[in-house]
LOVEXKOL-877234 format. One line per field, with one value per residue (C-alpha): x, y, z negated; chain. Coordinates in nm, 2 decimals. Example, Ala and Ser with C-alpha at 12.3 -4.5 7.8 and 13.67 -1.06 7.14 Angstrom:
2
u = (1.23:1.37)
v = (-0.45:-0.11)
w = (-0.78:-0.71)
cadena = (A:A)
REM end
This chain:
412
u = (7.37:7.52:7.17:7.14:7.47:7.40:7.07:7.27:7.52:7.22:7.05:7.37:7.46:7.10:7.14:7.50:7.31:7.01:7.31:7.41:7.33:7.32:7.49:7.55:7.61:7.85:7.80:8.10:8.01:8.27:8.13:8.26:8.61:8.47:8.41:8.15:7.92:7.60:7.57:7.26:7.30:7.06:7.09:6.85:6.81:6.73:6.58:6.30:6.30:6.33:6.54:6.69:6.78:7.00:7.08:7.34:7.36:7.70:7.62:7.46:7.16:7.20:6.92:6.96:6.70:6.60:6.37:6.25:6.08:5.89:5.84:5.63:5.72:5.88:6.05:5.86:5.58:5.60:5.42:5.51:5.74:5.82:6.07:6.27:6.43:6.76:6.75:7.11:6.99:6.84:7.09:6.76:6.53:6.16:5.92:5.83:5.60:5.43:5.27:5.11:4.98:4.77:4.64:4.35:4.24:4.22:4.25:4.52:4.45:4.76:4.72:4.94:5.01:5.19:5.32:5.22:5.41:5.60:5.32:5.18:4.86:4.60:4.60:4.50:4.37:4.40:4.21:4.18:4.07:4.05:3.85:3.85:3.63:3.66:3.86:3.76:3.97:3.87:4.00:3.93:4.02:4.11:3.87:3.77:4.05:3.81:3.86:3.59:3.52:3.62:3.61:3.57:3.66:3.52:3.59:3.42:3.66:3.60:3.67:4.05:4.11:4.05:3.86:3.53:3.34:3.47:3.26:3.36:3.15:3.19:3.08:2.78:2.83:2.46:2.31:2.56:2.63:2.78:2.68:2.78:2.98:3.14:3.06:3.32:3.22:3.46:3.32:3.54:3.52:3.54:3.90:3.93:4.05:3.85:3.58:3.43:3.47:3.20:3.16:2.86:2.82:2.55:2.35:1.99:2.02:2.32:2.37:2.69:2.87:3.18:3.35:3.67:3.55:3.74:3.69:3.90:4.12:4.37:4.77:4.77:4.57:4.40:4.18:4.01:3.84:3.71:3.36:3.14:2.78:2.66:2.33:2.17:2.46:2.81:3.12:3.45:3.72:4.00:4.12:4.44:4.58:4.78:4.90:5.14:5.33:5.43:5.59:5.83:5.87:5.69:5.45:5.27:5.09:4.92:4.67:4.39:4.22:3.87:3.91:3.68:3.58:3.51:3.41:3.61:3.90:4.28:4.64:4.87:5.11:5.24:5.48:5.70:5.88:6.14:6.20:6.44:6.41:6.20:6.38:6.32:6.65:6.42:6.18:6.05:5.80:5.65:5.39:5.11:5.17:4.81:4.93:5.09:4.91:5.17:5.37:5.75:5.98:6.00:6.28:6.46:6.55:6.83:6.86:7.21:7.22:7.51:7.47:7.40:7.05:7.24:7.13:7.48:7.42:7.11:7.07:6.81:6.78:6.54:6.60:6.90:7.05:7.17:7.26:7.40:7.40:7.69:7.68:7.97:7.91:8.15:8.10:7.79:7.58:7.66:7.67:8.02:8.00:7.72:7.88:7.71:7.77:7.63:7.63:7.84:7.60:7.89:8.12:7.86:8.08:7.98:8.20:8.22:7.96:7.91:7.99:7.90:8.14:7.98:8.20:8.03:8.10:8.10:8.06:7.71:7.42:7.18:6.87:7.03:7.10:6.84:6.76:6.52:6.46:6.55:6.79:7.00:6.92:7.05:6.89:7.15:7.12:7.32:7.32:7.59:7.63:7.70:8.02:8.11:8.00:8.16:8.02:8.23:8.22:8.43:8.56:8.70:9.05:8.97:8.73:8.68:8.52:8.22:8.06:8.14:7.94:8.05:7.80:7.91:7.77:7.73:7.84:7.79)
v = (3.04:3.38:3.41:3.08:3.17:3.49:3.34:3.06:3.31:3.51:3.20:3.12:3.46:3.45:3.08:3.20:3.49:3.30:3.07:3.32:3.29:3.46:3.20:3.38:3.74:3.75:4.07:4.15:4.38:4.55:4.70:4.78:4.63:4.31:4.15:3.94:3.78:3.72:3.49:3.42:3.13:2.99:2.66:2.50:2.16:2.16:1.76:1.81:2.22:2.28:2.59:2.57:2.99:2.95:3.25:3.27:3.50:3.53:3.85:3.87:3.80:3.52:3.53:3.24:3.07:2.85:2.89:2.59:2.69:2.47:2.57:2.44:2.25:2.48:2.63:2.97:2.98:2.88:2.63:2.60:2.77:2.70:2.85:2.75:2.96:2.78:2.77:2.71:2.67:2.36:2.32:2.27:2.39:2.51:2.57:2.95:2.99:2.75:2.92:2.65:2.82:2.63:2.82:2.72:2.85:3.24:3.20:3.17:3.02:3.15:2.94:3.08:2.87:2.95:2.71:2.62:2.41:2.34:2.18:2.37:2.54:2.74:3.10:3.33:3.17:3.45:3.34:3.57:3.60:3.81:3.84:4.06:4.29:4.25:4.12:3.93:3.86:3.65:3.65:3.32:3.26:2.95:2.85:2.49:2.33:2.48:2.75:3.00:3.35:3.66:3.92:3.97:4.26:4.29:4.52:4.60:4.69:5.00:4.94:5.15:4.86:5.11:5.05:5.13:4.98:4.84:4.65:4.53:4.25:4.04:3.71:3.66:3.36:3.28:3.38:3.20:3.47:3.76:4.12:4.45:4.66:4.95:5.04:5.29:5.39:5.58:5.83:5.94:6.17:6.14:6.19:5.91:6.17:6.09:6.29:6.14:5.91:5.83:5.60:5.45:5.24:4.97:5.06:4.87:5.06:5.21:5.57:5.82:6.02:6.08:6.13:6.25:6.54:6.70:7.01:7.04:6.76:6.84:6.87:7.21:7.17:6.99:7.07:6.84:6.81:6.57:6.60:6.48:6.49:6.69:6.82:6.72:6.91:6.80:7.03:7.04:6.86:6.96:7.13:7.00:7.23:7.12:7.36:7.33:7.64:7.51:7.80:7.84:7.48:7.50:7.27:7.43:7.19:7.39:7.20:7.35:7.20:7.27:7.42:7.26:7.57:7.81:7.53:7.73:7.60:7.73:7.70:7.43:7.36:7.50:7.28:7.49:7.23:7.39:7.14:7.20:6.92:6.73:6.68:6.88:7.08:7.25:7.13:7.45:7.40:7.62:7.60:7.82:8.10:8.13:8.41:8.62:8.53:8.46:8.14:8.08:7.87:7.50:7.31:7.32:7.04:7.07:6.83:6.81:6.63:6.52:6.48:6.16:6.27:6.13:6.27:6.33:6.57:6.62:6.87:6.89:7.19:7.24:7.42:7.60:7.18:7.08:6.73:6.63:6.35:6.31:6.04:5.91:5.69:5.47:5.48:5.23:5.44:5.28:5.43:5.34:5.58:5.78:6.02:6.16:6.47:6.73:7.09:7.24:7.52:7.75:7.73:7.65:7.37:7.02:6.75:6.43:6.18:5.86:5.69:5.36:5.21:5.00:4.75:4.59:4.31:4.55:4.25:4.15:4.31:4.26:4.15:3.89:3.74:3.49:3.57:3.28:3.30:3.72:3.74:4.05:4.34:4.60:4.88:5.07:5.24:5.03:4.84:4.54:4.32:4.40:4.20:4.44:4.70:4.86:5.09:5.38:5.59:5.91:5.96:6.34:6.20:5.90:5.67:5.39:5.05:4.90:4.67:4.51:4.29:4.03:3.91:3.58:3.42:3.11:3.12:2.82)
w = (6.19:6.03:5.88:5.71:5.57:5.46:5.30:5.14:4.97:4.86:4.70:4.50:4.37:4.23:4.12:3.92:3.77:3.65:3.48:3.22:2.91:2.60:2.28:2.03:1.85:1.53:1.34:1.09:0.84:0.62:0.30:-0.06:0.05:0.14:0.46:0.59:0.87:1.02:1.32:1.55:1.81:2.07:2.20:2.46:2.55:2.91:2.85:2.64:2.68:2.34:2.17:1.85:1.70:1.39:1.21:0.92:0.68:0.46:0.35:-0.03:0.07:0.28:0.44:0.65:0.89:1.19:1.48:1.68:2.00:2.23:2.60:2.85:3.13:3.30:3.07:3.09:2.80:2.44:2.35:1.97:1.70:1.36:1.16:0.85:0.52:0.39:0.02:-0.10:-0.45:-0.36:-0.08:0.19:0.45:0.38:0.62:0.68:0.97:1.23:1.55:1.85:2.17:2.44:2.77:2.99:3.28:3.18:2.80:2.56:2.18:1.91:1.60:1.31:1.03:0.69:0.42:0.11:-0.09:0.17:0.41:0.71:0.65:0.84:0.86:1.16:1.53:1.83:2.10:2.41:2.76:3.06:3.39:3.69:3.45:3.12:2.80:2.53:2.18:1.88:1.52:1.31:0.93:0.82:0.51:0.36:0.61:0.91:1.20:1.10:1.35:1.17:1.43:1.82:2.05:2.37:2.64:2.98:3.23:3.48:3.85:3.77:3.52:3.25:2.93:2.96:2.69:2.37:2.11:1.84:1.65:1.30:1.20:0.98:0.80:0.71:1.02:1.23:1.47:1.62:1.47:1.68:1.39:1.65:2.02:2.17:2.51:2.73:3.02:3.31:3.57:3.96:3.94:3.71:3.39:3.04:2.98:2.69:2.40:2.19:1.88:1.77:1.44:1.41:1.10:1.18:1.54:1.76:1.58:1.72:1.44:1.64:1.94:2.11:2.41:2.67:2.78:3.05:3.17:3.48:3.57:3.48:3.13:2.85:2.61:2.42:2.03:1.81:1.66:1.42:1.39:1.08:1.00:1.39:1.56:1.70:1.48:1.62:1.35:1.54:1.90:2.08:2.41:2.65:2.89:3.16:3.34:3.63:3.73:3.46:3.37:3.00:2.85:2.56:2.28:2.04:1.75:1.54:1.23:1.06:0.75:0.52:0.32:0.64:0.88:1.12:1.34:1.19:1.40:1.26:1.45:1.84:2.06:2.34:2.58:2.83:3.17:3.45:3.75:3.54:3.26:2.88:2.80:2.44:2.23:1.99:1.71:1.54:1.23:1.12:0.84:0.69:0.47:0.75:1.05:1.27:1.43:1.26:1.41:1.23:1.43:1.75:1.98:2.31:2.52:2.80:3.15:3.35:3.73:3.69:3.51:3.18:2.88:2.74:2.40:2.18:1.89:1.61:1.41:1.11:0.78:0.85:0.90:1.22:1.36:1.73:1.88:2.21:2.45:2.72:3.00:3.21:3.62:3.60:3.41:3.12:2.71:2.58:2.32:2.04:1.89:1.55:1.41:1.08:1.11:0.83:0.73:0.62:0.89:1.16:1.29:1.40:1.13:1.27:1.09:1.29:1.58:1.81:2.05:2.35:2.55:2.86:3.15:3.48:3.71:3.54:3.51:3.20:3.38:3.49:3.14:2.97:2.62:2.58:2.16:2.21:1.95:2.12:1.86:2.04:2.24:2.39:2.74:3.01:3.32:3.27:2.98:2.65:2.54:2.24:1.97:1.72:1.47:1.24:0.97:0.90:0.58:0.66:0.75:1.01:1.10:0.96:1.12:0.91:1.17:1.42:1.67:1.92:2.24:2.36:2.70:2.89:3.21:3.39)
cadena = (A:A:A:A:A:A:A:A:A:A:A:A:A:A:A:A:A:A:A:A:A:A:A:A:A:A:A:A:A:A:A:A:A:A:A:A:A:A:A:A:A:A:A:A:A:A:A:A:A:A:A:A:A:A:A:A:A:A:A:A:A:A:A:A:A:A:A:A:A:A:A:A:A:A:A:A:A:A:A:A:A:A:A:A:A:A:A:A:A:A:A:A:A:A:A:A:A:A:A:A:A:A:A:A:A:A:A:A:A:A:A:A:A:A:A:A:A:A:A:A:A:A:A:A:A:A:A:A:A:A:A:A:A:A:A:A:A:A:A:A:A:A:A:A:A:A:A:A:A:A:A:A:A:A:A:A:A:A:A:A:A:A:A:A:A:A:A:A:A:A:A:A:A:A:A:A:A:A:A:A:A:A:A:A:A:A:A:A:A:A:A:A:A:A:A:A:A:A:A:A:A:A:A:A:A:A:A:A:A:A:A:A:A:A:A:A:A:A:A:A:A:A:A:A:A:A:A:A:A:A:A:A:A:A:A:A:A:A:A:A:A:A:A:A:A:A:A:A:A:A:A:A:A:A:A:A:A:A:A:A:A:A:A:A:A:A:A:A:A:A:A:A:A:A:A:A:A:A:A:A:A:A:A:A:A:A:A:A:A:A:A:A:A:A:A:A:A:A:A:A:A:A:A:A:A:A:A:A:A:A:A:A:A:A:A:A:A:A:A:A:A:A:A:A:A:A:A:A:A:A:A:A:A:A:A:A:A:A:A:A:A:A:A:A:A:A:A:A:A:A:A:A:A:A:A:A:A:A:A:A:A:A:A:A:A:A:A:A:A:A:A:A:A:A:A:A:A:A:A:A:A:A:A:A:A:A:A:A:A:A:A:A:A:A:A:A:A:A:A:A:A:A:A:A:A:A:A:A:A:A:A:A)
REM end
């Protein structure tokens, strides 16, 4: 009995989560002492499971919409979209862009269609499917009120899932068929690391004129090239190693280029990376001085942890400029605040620039939220709902509030 209530307490928590909603977001922006909004709303009609996205611009540019959005039975895949431009010239709604997707057995068919003249017209058809071992992806054109192949891309699957062969193929119109344009075949090792890339072009017959090489390819380093064929013998264009010192936590990158004028390989570029329990603290480039011979130092990055594994400060240095970046975080783990600030070059102090205020529902966590038409913009790093943002500008006295963004939920 206590389990069936424990399950039945279960079952509804996940039920009430699976209830909320996101509506709507109203964006406030403040600008050139006026004020104004955008708002994106969602509404789904659980009948016919349809969702409606209506976004409205105030702003100058009023760049005003709506999204129609057809799901399937379920309510899980799209079936069918079209969206819709609001003129208010002409005080109406035009028709934008049309997509309508279909799915049978183990392929999916994307139709995309554009307007013209305010009538639904043909552009680009996706249609693609996968097995066990391979993938295959055609591109048609819409021409003379037909479906016509374009392109196709196939790729033969390695028993890792990796890609092993890709070939890529056009349409010839008169001949009514397929034509192999590219061939890319990848070679691993034992281990399962890439040895080898290799390109091949069709030109009457299979012929290779380039190809990506490793040289070495473990935990501890890389070193890899790519090459073209010149003159019956494969030339390096270019050398990237990867090293990783394990024992002082470094990972070094450094790059080489031909120079076309020696045919030899020339530094360019050298990336340090400093860890500490698995997490970069410094970032160092460095470029090449041809002149002098030597590596100077281009930029800077730091990177600053809490105990929570938070990344709570980063810096970028570069040209004698400087900007910081410092984040807070409430007892969820989640960012209630970006801090943005300039290095003053003379004083070698950090001025306040920017900054982003977060504000978020503790008691709900954001997977838990459906975003059916995925109109939530914002990125930020958190565990619970968003409810509020707020975005400021210093003007050297105080900080002022330019924007201002508002999350609103259904709850049911």
């Amino acid at each position: 009995m206590i389990k069936k209530i424990i399950f039945f307490l279960f079952f509804s928590i996940i039920s009430l989560a699976q209830q909320v909603e996101l509506k709507t977001i109203e964006r406030t922006i403040n600008a050139n002492d006026k004020s104004y909004t955008i708002i994106t709303s969602q509404t789904y009609n659980i009948k016919n499971n349809k969702l409606e996205v209506l976004h409205i611009d105030k702003s100058p540019e009023q760049a005003t919409y709506k999204e129609i959005i057809q799901f399937d039975i379920k309510g899980e895949k799209e079936l069918s979209s079209e969206k819709f431009f609001y003129d208010p010239s002409l005080k109406k709604w035009s028709k934008d862009v049309k997509k309508v997707t279909s799915y049978k057995n183990n392929k999916k068919i994307e139709e995309i269609y554009i307007a013209e003249e305010n009538k639904w017209t043909g552009d680009t058809k996706y249609e693609s499917e996968e097995s066990k071992n391979s993938k295959t992806l055609i591109v048609y054109s819409y021409e003379n009120k037909k479906w016509l192949p374009s392109s196709k891309t196939y790729t033969l699957l390695n028993k890792n899932k990796e890609d092993n062969i890709i070939e890529l193929y056009t349409w010839n119109k008169n001949k009514q068929k397929w034509e192999l344009e590219t061939k890319l075949v990848n070679t691993f090792s034992k281990e399962g690391k890439l040895e080898e890339r290799t390109e091949y072009k069709n030109k009457g017959r299979l012929v290779t004129e380039y190809k990506l090489k490793f040289y070495t390819n473990t935990d501890e380093k890389q070193d890899y090239s790519n090459l073209s064929f010149e003159n019956g013998k494969w030339i390096k264009q270019d050398r990237t190693l990867i090293e990783f010192d394990k024992l002082n936590n470094k990972k070094v990158v450094t790059i080489q280029q031909i120079n076309n004028e020696t045919k030899q390989l020339e530094n360019v570029s050298r990336s340090v990376q400093t860890y500490k329990n698995d997490m970069i603290v410094q970032e160092i480039e460095y470029f090449w001085d041809k002149d002098k011979k030597e590596w100077y130092k281009h930029s800077e990055l730091n990177f600053f942890y809490d105990e929570n594994k938070n990344l709570i400060r980063k810096q970028a240095f570069s040209d004698e400029k400087g900007i910081q970046f410092t984040y807070k975080f409430d007892k969820n783990g989640n960012n209630i605040e970006i801090l943005t600030e300039n290095l003053n070059t003379k004083t070698k102090l950090w001025k306040n620039y920017e900054k982003t205020e977060y504000l978020y529902d503790l008691s709900i966590e954001k997977d838990e939220v459906i975003d059916r038409g995925h109109i939530i913009d914002e990125k930020e790093d958190s565990v619970n709902l968003i409810l509020e943002k707020k975005y400021y500008l210093y003007d050297g006295k105080k900080w002022i509030l330019t924007e201002k963004t508002k999350y609103l939920y259904d709850k049911k």
